[in-house]
C-alpha positions as a Python dict, from the first residue, in 0.01 Angstrom:
ca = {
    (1, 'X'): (0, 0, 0),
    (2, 'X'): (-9, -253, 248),
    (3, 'X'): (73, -643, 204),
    (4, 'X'): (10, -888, 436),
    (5, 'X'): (196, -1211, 441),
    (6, 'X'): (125, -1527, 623),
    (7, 'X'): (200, -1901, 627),
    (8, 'X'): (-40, -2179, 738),
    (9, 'X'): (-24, -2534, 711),
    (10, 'X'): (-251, -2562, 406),
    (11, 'X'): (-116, -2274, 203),
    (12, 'X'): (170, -2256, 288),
    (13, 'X'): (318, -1849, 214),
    (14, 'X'): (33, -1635, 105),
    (15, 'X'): (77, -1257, 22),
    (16, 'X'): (-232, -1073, 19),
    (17, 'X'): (-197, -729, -145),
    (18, 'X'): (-490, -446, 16),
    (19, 'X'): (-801, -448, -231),
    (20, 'X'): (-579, -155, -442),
    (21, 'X'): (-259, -280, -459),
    (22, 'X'): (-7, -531, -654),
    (23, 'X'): (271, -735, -590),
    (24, 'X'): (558, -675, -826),
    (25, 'X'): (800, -974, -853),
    (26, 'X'): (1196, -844, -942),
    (27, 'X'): (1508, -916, -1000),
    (28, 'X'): (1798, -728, -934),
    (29, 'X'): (1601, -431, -948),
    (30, 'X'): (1417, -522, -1252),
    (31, 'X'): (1066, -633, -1301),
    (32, 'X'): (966, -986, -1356),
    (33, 'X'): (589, -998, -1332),
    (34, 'X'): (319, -806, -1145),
    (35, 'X'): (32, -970, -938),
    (36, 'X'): (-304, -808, -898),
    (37, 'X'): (-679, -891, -917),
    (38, 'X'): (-678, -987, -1336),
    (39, 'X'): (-393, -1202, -1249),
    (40, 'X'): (-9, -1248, -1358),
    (41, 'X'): (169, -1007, -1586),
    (42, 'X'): (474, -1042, -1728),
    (43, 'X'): (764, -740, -1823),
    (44, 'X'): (781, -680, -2147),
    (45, 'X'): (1049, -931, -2266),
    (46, 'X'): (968, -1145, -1991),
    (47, 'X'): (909, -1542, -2087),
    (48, 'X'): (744, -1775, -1884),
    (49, 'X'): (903, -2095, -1860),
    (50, 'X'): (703, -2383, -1681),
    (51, 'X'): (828, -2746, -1533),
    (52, 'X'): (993, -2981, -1708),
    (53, 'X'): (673, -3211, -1716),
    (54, 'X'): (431, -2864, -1786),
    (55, 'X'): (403, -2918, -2169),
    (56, 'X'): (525, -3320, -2164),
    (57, 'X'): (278, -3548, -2335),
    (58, 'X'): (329, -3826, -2038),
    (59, 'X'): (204, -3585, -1828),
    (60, 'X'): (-123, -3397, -1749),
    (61, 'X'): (-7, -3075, -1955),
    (62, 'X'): (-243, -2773, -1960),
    (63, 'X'): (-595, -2730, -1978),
    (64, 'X'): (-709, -2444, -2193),
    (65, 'X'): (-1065, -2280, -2140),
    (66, 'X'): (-1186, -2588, -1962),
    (67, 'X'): (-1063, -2888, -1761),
    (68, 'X'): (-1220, -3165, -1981),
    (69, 'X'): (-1001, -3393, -2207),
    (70, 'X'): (-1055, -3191, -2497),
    (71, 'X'): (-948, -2868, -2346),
    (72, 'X'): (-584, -3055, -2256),
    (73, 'X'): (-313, -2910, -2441),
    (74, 'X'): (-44, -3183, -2408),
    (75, 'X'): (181, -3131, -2683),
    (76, 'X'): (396, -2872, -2842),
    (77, 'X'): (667, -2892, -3071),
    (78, 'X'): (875, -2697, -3367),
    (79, 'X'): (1161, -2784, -3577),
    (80, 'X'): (1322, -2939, -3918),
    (81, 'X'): (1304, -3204, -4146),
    (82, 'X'): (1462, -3303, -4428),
    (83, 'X'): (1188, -3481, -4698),
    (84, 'X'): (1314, -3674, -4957),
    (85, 'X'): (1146, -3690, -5316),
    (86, 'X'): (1147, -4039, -5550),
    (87, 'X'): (1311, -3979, -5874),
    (88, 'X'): (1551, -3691, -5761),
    (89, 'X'): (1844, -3627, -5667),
    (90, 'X'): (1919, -3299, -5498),
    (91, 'X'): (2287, -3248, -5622),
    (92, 'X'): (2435, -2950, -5502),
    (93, 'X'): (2073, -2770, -5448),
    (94, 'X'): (1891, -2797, -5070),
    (95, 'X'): (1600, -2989, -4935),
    (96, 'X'): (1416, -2754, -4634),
    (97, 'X'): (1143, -2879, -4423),
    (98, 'X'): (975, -2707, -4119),
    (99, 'X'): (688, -2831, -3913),
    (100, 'X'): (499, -2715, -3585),
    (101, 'X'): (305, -2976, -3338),
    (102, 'X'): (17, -2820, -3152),
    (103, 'X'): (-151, -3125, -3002),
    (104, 'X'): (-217, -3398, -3274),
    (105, 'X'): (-230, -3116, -3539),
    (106, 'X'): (84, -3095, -3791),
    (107, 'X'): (161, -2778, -3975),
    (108, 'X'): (436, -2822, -4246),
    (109, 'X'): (609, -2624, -4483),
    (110, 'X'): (878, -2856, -4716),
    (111, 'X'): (1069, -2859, -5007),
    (112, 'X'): (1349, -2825, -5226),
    (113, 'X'): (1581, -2540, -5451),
    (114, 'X'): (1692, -2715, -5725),
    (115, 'X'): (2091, -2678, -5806),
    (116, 'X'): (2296, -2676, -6142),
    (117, 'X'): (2370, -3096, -6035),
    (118, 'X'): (2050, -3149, -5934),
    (119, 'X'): (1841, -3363, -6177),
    (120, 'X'): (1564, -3597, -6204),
    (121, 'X'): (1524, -3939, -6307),
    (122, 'X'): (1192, -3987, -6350),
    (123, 'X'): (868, -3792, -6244),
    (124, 'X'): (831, -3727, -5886),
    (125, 'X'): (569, -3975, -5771),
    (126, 'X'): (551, -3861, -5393),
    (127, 'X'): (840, -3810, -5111),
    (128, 'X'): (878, -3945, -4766),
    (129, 'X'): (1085, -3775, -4438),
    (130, 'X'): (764, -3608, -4267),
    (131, 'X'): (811, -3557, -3900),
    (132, 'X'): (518, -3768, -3754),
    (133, 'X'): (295, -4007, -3933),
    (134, 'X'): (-73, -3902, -4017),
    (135, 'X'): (-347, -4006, -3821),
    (136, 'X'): (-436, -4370, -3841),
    (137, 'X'): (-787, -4370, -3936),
    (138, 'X'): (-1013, -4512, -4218),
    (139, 'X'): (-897, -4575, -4524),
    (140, 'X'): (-920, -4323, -4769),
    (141, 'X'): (-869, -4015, -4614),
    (142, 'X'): (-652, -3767, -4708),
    (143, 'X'): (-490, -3406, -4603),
    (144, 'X'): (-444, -3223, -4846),
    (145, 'X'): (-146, -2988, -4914),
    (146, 'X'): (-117, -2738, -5165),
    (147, 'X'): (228, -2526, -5294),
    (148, 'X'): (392, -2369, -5570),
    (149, 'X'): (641, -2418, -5819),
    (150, 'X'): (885, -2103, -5859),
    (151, 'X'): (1027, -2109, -6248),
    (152, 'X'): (1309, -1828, -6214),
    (153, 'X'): (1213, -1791, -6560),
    (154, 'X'): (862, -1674, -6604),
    (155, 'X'): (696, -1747, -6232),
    (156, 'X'): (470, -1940, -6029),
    (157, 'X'): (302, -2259, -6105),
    (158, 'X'): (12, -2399, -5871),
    (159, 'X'): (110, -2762, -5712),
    (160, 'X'): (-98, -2986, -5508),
    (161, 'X'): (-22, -3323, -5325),
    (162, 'X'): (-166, -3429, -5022),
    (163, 'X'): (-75, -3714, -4731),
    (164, 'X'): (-256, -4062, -4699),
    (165, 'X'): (-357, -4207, -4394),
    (166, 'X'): (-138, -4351, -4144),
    (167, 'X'): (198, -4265, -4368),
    (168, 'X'): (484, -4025, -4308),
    (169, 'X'): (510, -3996, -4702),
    (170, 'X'): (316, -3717, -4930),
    (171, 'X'): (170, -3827, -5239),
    (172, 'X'): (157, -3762, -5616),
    (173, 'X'): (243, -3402, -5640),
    (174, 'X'): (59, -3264, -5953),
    (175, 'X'): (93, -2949, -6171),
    (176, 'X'): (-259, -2968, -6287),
    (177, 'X'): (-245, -3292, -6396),
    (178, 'X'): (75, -3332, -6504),
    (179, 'X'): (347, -3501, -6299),
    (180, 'X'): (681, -3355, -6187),
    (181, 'X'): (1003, -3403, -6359),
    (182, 'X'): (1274, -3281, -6547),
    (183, 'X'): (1062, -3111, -6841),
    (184, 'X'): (760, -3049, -6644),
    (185, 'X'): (547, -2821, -6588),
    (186, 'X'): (892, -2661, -6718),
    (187, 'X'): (1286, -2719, -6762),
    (188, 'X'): (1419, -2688, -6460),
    (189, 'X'): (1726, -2488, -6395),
    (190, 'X'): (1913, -2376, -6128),
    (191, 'X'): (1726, -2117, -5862),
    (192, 'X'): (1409, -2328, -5916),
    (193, 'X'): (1220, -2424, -5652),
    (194, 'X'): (938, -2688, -5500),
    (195, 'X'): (744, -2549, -5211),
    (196, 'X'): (451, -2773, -5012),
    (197, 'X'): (257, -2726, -4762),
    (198, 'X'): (-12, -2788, -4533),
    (199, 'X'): (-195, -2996, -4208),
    (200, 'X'): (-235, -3313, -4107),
    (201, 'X'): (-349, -3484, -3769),
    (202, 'X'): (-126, -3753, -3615),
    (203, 'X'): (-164, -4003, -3319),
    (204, 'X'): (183, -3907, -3201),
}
């Protein structure tokens, strides 16, 4: 296989492989990537890491499928929260809260294992801590999020909440149409545990 390599003003180093061959990229005697006519492919356990401004939302980012504004992937994020709940106190139990940012789209997953000190004081009438606030349109809409209650006693109970507009806090979390607290939909007791999740868009 031949490969031809020049440098011009306007392109500065081009490699041109003949029409059958590939250029193979290494290091240290391993493979990186190959190049050939369907384009760039990594080794296995390869990652491709871009520039620091590639994926940053001041700059241009990446355009997926098309170059128009809606094709611009300018965003990308994972990691923790911690959401808070009114009416309870976690004790010696543990809040969790994880969230990916794909654009101005939200996925979360969120919510607490309750512990022999935990306790309520009340019914749970919403929580706040969520990583970005939703979207800031009209008034009345809502994202819904749906979860489960695990009683270590006899199972799973169906929860749903949801997030208002323009709000980092979730809303009203409902067994049916019961609220949450210490004697409902059950007693609670240690091992329990409060699971939501969901999507929301945000103008972060």
């Amino acid at each position: 296989m031949a490969v031809t390599i020049n440098a011009d003003t306007s392109n500065g180093l081009v490699m041109t492989p003949d029409t059958s061959g590939e250029i193979k990229l290494q290091s240290a005697g391993a493979d990186i990537a190959t190049v050939d006519s369907s384009g760039i492919t990594l080794a296995t356990g390869k990652d491709l890491t871009l520039s620091s401004t590639a994926l940053d939302a001041s700059a241009s980012g990446i355009y997926l499928g098309g170059t128009a504004s809606a094709n611009l992937l300018d965003d990308y994020e994972e990691g923790t929260f911690t959401p808070s709940f009114t009416n309870f106190n976690i004790g010696n139990g543990t809040y969790y809260g994880y969230y990916t940012k794909i654009g101005n789209l939200v996925t979360i997953n969120c919510g607490f294992i309750y512990g022999s000190t935990s306790s309520f004081s009340g019914s749970i009438i919403g929580g706040t801590g969520l990583p970005f606030a939703s979207k800031n349109t009209a008034t009345g809409v809502f994202y819904p999020l749906i979860g489960k209650i695990f009683n270590s006693g006899s199972g799973w109970i169906q929860l749903d909440s949801g997030v208002s507009n323009n709000t980092s806090a979730f809303t009203y979390p409902y067994s049916g149409t019961v609220l949450i607290n210490a004697t409902s939909p059950m007693t609670w007791a240690t091992g329990d545990t409060f699971n939501l999740g969901g999507v929301y868009y945000t103008d972060s």
